[in-house]
C-alpha positions as CSV (number, residue, x, y, z in Angstrom):
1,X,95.2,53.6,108.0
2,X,97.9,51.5,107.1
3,X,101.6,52.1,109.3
4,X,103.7,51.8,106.3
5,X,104.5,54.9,103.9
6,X,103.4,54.2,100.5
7,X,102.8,56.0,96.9
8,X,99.6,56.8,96.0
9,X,98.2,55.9,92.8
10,X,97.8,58.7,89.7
11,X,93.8,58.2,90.4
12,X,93.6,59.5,93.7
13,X,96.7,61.6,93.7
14,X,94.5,63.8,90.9
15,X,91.6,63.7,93.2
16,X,92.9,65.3,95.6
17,X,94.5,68.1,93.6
18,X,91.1,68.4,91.7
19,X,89.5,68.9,95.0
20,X,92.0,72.2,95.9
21,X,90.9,73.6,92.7
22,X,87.3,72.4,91.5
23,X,85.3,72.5,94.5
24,X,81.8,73.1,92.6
25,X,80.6,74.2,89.2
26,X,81.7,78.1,89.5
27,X,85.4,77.6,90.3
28,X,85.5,75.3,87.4
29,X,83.9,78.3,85.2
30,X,86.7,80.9,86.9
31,X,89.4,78.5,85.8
32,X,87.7,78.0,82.5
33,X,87.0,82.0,82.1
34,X,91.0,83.0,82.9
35,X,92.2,80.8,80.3
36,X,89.8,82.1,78.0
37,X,91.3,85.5,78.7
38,X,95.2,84.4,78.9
39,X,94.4,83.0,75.6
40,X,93.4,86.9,74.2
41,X,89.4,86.1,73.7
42,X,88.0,89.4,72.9
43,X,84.2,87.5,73.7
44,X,83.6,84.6,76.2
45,X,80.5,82.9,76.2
46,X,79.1,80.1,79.2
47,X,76.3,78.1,79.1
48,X,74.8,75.9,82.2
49,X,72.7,73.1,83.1
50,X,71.1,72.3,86.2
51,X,73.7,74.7,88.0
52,X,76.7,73.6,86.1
53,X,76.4,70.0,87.8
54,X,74.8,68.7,84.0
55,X,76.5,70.7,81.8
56,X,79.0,73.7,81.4
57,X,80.2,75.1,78.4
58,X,82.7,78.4,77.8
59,X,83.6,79.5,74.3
60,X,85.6,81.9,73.5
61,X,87.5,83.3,70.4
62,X,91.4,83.7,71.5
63,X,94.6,82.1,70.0
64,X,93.3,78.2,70.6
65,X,95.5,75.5,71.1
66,X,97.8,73.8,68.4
67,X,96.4,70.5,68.2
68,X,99.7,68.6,68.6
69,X,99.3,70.5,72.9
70,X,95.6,69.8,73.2
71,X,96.1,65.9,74.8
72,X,99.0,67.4,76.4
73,X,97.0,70.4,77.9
74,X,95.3,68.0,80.2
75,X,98.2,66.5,81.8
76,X,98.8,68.0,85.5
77,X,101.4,70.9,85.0
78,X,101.3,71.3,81.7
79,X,101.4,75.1,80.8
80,X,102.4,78.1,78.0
81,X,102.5,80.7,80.4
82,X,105.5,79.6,82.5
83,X,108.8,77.8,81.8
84,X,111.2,77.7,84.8
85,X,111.2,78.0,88.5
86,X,112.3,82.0,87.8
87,X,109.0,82.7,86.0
88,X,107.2,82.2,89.3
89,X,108.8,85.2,90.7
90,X,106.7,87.5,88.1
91,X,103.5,86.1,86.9
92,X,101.6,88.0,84.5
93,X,99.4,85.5,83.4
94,X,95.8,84.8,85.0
95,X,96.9,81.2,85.2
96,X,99.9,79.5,85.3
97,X,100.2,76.3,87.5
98,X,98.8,74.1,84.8
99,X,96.3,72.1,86.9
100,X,93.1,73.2,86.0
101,X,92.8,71.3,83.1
102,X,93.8,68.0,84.2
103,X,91.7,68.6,88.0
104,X,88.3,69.1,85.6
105,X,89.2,66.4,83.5
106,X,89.4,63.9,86.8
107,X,86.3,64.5,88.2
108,X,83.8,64.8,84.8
109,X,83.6,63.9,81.5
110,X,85.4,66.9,79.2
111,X,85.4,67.3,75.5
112,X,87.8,70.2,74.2
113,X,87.5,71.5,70.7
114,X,90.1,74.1,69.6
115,X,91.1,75.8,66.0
116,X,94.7,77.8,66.6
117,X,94.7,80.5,64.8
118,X,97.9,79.2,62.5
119,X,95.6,76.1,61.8
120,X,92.9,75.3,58.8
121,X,91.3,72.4,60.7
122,X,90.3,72.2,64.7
123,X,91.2,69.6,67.0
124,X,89.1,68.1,69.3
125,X,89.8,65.4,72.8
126,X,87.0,63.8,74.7
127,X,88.3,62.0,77.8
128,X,86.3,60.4,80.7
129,X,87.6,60.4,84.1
130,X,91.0,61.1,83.1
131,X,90.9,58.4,80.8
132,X,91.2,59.7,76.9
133,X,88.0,58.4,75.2
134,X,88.9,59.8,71.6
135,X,90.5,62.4,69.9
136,X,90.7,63.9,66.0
137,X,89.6,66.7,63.8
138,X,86.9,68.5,63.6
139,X,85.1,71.9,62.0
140,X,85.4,74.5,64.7
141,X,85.4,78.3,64.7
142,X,89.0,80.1,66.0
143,X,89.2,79.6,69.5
144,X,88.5,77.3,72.1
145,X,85.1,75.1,73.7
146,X,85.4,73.4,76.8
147,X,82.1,71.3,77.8
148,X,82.3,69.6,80.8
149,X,79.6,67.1,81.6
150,X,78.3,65.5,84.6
151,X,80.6,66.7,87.2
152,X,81.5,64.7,89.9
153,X,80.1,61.7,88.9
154,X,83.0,59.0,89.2
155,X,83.0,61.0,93.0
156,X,79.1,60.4,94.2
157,X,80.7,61.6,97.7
158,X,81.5,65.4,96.5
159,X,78.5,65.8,94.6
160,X,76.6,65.3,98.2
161,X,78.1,68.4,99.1
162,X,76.6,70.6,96.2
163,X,73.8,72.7,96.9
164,X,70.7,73.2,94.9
165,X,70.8,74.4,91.5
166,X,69.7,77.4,92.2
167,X,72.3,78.3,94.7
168,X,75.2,76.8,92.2
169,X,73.6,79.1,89.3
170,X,74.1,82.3,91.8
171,X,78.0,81.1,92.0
172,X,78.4,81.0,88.7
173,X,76.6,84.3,87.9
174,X,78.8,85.8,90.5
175,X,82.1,84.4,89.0
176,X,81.0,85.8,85.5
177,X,80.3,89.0,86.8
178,X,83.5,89.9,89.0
179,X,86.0,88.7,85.9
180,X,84.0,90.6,83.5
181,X,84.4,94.0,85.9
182,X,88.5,93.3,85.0
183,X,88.3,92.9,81.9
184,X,86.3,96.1,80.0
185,X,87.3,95.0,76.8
186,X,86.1,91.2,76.4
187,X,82.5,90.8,75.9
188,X,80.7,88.0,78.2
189,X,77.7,86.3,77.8
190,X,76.2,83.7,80.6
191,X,72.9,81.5,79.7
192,X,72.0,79.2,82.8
193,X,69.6,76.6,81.3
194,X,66.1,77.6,80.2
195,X,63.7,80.3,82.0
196,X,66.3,82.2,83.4
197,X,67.4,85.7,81.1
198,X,70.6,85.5,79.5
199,X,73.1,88.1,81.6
200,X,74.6,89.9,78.5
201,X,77.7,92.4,79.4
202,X,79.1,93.4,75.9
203,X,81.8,95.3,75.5
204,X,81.1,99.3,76.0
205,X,81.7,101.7,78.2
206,X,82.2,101.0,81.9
207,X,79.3,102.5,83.0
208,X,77.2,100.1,81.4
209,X,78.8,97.3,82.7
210,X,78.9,98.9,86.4
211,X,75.4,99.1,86.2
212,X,74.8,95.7,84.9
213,X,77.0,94.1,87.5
214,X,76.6,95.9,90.4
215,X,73.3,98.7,90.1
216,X,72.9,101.9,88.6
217,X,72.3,103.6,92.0
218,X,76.5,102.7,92.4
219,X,77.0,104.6,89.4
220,X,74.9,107.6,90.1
221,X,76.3,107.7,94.0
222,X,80.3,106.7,93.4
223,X,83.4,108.6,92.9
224,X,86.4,108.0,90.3
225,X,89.6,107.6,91.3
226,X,93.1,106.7,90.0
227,X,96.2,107.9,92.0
228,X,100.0,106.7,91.4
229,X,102.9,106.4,93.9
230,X,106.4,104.5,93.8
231,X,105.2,102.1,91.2
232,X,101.7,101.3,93.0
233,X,98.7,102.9,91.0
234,X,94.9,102.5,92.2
235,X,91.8,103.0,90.0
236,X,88.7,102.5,89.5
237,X,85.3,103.8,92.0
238,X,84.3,103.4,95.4
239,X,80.8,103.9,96.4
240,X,79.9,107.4,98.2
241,X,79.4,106.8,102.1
242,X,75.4,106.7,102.0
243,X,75.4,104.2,99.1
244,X,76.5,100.9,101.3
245,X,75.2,97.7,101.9
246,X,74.5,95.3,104.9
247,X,76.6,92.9,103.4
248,X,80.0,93.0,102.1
249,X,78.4,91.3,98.9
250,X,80.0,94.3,96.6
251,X,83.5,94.8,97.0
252,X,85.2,93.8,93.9
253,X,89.4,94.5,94.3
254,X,91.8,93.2,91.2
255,X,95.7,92.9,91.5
256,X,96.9,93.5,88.0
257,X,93.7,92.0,87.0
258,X,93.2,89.1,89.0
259,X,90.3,89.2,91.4
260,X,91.7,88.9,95.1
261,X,90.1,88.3,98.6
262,X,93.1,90.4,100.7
263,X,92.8,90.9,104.5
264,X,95.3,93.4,104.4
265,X,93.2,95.4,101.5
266,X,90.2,95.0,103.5
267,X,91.5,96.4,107.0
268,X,92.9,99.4,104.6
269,X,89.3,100.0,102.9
270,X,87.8,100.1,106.8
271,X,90.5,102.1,107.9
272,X,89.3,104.4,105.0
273,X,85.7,104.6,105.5
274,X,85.4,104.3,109.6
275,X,85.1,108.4,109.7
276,X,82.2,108.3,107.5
277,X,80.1,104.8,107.2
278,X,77.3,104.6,109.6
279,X,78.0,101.7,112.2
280,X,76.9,97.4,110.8
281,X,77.3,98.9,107.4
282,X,79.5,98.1,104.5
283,X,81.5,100.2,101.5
284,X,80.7,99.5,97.4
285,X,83.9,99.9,95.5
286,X,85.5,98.2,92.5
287,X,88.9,98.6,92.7
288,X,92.3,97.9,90.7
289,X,95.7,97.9,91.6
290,X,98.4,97.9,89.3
291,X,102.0,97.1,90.1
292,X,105.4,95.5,89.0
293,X,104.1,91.4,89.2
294,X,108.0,90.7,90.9
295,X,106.6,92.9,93.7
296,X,103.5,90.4,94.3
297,X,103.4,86.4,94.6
298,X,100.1,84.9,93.4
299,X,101.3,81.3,94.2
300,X,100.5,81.1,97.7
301,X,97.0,79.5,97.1
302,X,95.5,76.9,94.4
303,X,92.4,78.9,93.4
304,X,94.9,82.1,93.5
305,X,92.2,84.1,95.3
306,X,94.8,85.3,97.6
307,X,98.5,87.2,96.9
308,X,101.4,88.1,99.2
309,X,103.1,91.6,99.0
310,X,106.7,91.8,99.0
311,X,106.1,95.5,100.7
312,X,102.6,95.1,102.6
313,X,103.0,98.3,105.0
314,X,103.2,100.4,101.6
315,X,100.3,98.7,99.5
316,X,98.6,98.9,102.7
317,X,99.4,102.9,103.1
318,X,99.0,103.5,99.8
319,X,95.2,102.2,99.4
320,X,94.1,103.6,103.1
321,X,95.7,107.1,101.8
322,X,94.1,107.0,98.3
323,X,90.9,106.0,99.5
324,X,91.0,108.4,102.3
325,X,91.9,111.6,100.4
326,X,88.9,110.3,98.0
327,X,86.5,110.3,100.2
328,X,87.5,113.2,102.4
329,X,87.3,115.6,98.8
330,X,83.7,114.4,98.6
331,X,81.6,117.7,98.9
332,X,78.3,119.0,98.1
333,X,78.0,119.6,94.6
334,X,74.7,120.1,92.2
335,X,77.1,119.0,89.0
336,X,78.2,115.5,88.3
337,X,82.1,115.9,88.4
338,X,84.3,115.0,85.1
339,X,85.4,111.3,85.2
340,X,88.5,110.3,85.5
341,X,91.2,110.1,82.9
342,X,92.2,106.3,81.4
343,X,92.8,104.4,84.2
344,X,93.1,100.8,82.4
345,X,94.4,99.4,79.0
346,X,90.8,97.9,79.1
347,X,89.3,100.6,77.7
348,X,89.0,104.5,78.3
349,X,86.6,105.7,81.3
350,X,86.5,109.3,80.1
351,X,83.0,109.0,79.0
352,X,82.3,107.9,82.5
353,X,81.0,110.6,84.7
354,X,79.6,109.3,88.1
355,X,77.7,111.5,89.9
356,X,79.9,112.6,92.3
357,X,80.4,115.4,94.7
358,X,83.3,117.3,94.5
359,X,83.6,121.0,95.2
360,X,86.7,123.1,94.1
361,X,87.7,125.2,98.0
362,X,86.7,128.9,96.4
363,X,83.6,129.2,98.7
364,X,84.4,132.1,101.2
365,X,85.1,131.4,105.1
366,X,81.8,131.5,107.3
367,X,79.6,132.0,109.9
368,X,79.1,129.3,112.7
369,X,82.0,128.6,115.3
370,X,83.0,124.9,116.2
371,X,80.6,125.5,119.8
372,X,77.7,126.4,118.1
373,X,77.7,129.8,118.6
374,X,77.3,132.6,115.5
375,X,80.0,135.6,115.3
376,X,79.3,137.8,112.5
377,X,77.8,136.6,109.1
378,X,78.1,139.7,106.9
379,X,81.2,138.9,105.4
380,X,79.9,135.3,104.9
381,X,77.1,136.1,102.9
382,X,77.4,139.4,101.6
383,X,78.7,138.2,98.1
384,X,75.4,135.7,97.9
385,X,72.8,137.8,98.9
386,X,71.6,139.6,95.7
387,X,71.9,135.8,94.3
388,X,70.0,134.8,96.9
389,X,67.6,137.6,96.3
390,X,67.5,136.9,92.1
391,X,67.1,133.3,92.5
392,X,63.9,133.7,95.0
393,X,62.4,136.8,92.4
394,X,63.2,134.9,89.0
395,X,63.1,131.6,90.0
396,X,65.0,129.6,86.9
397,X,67.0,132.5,85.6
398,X,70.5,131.8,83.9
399,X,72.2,135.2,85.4
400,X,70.9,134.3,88.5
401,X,72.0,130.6,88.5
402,X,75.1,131.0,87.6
403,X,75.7,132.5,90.7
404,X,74.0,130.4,93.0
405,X,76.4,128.4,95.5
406,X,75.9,124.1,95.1
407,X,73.8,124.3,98.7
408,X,72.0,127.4,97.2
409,X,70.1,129.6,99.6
410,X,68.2,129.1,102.6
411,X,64.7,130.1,102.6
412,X,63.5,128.3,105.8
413,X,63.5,126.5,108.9
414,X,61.4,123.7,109.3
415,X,60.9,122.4,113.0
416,X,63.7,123.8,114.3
417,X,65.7,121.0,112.4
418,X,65.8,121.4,109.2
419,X,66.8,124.4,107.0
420,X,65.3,124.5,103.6
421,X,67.5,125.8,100.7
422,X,66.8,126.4,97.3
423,X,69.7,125.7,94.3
424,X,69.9,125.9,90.7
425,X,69.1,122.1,90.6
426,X,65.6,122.2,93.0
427,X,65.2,121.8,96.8
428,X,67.8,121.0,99.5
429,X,66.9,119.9,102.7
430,X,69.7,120.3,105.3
431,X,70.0,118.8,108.5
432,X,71.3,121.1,110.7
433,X,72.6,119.4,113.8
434,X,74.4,117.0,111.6
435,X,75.7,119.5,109.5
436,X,77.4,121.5,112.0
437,X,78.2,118.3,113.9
438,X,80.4,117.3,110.8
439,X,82.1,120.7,110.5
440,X,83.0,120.7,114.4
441,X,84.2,117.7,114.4
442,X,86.7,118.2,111.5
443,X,87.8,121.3,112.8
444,X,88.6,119.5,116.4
445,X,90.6,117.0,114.5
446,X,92.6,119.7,112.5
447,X,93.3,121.6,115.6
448,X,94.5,118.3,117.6
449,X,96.5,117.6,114.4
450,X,98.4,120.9,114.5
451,X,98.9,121.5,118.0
452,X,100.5,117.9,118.1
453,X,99.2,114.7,119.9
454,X,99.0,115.9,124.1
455,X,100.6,113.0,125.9
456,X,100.1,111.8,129.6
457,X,102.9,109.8,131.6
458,X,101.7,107.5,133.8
459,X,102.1,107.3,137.0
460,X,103.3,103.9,137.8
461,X,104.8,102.7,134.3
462,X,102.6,99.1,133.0
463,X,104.7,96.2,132.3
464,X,103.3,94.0,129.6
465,X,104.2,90.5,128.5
466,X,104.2,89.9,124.8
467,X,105.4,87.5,122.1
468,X,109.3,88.5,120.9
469,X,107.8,89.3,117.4
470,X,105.5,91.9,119.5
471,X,108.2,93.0,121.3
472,X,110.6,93.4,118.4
473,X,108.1,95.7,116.5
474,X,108.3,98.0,119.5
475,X,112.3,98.3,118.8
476,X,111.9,99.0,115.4
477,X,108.7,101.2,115.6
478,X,109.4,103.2,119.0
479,X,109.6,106.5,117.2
480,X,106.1,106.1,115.2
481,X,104.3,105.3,118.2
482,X,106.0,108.2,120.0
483,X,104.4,110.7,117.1
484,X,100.5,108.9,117.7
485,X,101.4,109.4,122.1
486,X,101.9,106.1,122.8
487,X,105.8,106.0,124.4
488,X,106.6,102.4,124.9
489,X,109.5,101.0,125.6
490,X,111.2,97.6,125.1
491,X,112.0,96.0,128.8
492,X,112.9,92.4,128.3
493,X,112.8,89.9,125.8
494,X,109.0,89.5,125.5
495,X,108.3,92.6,127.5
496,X,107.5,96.1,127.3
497,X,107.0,98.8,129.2
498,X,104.4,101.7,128.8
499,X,105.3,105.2,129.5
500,X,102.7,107.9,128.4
501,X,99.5,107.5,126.6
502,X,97.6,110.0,124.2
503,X,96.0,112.6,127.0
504,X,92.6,112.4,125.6
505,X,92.3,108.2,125.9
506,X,94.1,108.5,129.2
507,X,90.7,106.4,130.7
508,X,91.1,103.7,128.5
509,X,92.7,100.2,129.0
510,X,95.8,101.1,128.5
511,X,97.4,97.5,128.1
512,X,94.4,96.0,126.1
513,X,95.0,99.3,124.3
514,X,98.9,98.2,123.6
515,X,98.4,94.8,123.2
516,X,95.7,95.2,120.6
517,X,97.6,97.7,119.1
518,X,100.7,95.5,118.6
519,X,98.3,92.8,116.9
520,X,97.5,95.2,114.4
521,X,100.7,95.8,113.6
522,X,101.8,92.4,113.3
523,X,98.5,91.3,111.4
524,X,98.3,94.6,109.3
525,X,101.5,96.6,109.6
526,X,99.3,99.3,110.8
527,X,97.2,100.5,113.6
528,X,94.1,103.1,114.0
529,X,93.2,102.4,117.5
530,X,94.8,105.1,119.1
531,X,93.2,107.3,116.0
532,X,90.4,105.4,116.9
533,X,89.9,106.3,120.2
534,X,90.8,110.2,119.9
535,X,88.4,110.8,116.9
536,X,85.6,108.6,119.3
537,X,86.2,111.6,121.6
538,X,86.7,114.2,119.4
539,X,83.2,113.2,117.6
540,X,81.5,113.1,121.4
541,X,83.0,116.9,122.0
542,X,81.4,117.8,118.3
543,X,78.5,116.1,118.9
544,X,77.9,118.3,122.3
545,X,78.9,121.5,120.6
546,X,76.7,121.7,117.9
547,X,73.8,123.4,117.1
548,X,71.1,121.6,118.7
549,X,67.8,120.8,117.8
550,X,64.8,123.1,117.8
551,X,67.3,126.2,117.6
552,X,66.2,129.1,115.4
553,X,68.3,130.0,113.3
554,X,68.1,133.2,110.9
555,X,68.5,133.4,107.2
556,X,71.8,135.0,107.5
557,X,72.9,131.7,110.1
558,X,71.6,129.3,107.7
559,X,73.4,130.5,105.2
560,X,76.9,130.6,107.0
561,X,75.7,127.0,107.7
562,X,75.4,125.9,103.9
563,X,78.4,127.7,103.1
564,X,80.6,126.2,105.6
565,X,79.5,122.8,104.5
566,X,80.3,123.5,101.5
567,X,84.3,123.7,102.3
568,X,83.9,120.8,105.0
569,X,85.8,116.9,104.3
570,X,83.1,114.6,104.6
571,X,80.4,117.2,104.2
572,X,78.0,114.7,103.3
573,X,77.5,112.4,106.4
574,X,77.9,113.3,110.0
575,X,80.1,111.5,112.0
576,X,78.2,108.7,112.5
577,X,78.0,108.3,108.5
578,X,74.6,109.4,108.6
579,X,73.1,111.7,105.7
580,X,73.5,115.5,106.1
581,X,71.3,116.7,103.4
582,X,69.9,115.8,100.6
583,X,68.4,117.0,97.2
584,X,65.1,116.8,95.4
585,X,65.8,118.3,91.7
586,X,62.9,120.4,90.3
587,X,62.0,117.2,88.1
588,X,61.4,115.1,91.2
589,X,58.9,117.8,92.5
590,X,57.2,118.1,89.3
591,X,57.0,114.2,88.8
592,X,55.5,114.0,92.5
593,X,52.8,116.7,92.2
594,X,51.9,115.0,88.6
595,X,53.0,118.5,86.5
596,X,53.1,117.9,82.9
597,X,51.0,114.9,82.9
């Protein structure tokens, strides 16, 4: 290290920029693949070799580059998409910094071959190391190729820290698959050397493409969504509760289009799914949110995988409350429900139906109580039992269908913990406990909801020594915490004082409670833990009062069971997220038992 303050030269200046944005093979590809698609390709195809270290190539079919901008496209920020410093405040464009170019360019050797669509003959530039090599015309379709070849090699150093080609072809078939989920209407195509099957994701209908990407089983167990509020609107499908993964490998989330790694997003999608995921597991969604591009900076990062909100606290409601009233409408259902309506200029999702599990509330009132006990059932089932009665006598009759309920009928109990049901579709097989544990529990939090949250004063008041940013938030959000029980007040600079607590997490640490509550609220803008710690309590007391195992129950119990799951949020899991019933359709049994074979 030398004492004195010098310039660096070009060489290593573009080094170390090429190093923020090409850090292996499949972040050149992403760069490669959102030019493609600023430029208007309606098909994008990449080709590899030896995990993009060898070779990579991306063609696509947009607008090209007039060949008088091609040598100047490779200069460091060079760019169409933006023109003065006011443009930055509301980038529509995938890209717009104008470095990707000139960082691949410094680090391997590039040829670019273009035809603008205003042009008779294509242009092509080969440059080495950031050195031009030659340049002229050339035959070349409309559109643009970009091969890049032997990456890293004027940095031996970097190319140490590659992995093997294996692992770099998983990037890069990663990379391809999350754009191509934003972008419904451009077709892709991805071929990774020799003995490896092309991944082909034409254009189509969304389904397809879901399926391709991520696994039919997502398509078959999510729900569609797309909800609007004060310019914020949120599409697309999250995965039901009992379709998740150990890994949070799944979770695709686009901000008008650009793929985004948020930590704000992600506390709102746990906020929305800690009532109903079973514990170490993790949600399926692809999700998009559209709004104004001045409300939302993408320059706060070179690969532009993150984004700040100007409003945080309302993207952040506004996904938790859309994801939540999604989720809580999921019912049992034998019918796959209608898809919803166009969510994306991409391309319509009407023709996509996921085989979700919504149930309109017309199912009448029933039959067990939120302690486990029965009070009369006669009302309950009354209007099902000459249904119940047709369905048993003509087993796939259409009158008798018609009227059968999506849980159907119970016919029997099997070991005191399962109730077997019949339905129009085939079998359901019911587990009670869980069942009722799930309907006690949500009427326990309805009830606490409407009587108002019970507060506790303390005794001897705790002092608690914060930050002033910690501190300040108690000024401006004394009121809110008031209406979740928490009465705090501000008693110094970086102190506060607590008051009362919520009566039924009175036990708790009450200043670890505060302090991680204030955290939250500085990191997220939002807090669940005292919603946290009430619903722990609340799902204890549900847990306790509910049917319990080895019970008999009657036909005419069962059946006020089904029926009551049938109007219950979050029918489907208990609340510990695991499975309440499930359903084996008539074709499964046949397939099973070999019938028709």
């Amino acid at each position: 290290m030398t004492s004195r303050i010098h310039v660096l030269s070009e060489f290593v200046a573009n080094q170390i920029a090429a190093g923020e944005v090409v850090d292996r093979p499949a972040s050149l590809v992403k760069e490669l693949l959102e030019n493609s698609l600023d430029a208007g390709a309606g098909r994008i195809e990449v080709q590899t070799e030896q995990g993009g270290v060898k070779r990579v190539l991306v063609r696509d079919d947009g607008l090209g580059i007039h060949p008088d901008d091609l040598p100047l496209a490779l200069d460091r920020h060079a760019t169409s998409k933006i023109t003065g410093v006011e443009d930055l405040a509301s980038v529509a464009s995938l890209g717009f910094r104008g470095e990707a170019l000139a960082s691949i360019v410094s680090v391997a050797r590039v040829r670019i071959a273009s035809l603008a669509q205003d042009q008779e003959m294509g242009f092509a530039v080969e440059v080495h190391g950031g050195m031009a090599v030659k340049q002229g015309p050339i035959a070349h379709p409309p559109g643009t190729t970009v091969e890049v070849l032997d990456l890293f090699y004027n940095t031996p150093a970097r190319r140490k820290f590659l992995k093997t080609e294996r692992t770099e072809q998983g990037h890069i078939d990663q990379v391809v698959r999350r754009v191509s989920l934003g972008h419904f209407a451009v077709g892709f195509e991805l071929l990774q050397g020799t003995g490896r099957a092309p991944l082909l994701l034409p254009v189509g209908k969304p389904e397809v493409r879901l399926a391709r990407v991520l696994s039919e089983p997502f398509v078959e167990h999510s729900v569609a969504l797309d909800e609007q509020r004060g310019g914020l609107r949120l599409s697309g499908w999250v995965g039901l509760p009992t379709h998740s993964r150990a890994q949070s490998d799944q979770q695709y989330f686009y901000v008008n289009g650009r793929v985004v790694r948020d930590k704000l997003v992600a506390h709102a999608v746990r906020q929305a799914y800690r009532d109903v995921l079973f514990h170490g597991r993790h949600p399926v969604f692809v999700l998009y949110l559209e709004t104004d591009p001045a409300s939302v900076d993408v320059n706060v990062h070179p690969t532009k995988h993150e984004v700040r909100f100007r409003d945080a606290r309302s993207v952040h409601d506004f996904i938790f409350g859309s994801l939540n009233r999604t989720l809580r409408g999921v019912r049992p259902n034998a019918e796959p429900a209608a898809a919803s309506r166009d969510i994306r200029e991409h391309g319509s999702r009407d023709d996509f139906a996921p085989r979700s599990v919504f149930l309109p509330l017309t199912q009448p009132d029933s039959g067990l109580s939120t302690h486990g006990g029965v009070r009369s059932v006669s009302e309950a089932v009354a209007g099902y039992e000459g249904g119940a009665n047709a369905l048993v006598q003509t087993g796939s009759s259409t009158s008798a269908q018609a009227d059968v309920p999506p849980l159907g009928f119970a016919v029997a109990q099997l070991h005191g913990i399962y109730i077997l049901a019949q339905n129009s579709d085939g079998l359901v097989v019911v587990d009670m406990h869980a069942a009722h544990e799930r309907i006690t529990y949500e009427k326990l939090k309805m009830q606490t909801v409407s009587d108002g949250v019970a507060r506790q004063t303390l005794l001897v008041p705790i002092v608690i020594n914060v930050s002033e940013e910690e501190a300040n938030l108690v000024d401006d959000l004394g009121d809110e915490l008031r209406n979740l029980g928490l009465v705090i007040d501000r008693s110094g600079q970086q102190s506060v004082t607590v008051r009362e607590v919520p009566a039924l997490i009175a036990h708790t640490d009450v200043e670890q409670l505060a302090r991680d509550l204030l955290a939250d609220f500085v990191e997220y803008g939002s807090s669940e833990r005292l919603e946290t710690g009430r619903d722990d309590l609340l799902s204890t007391m549900a847990c306790h009062g509910s049917v319990r195992a080895n019970r008999p129950l009657t036909i005419p119990e069962m059946n006020s069971l089904l029926r009551e799951m049938e109007q219950t949020d979050n029918a489907g899991q208990c609340n510990h997220g695991r499975p309440t019933f499930l359903v084996q359709s008539m074709k499964d049994l046949d397939r099973l038992f070999l019938r028709g074979q």
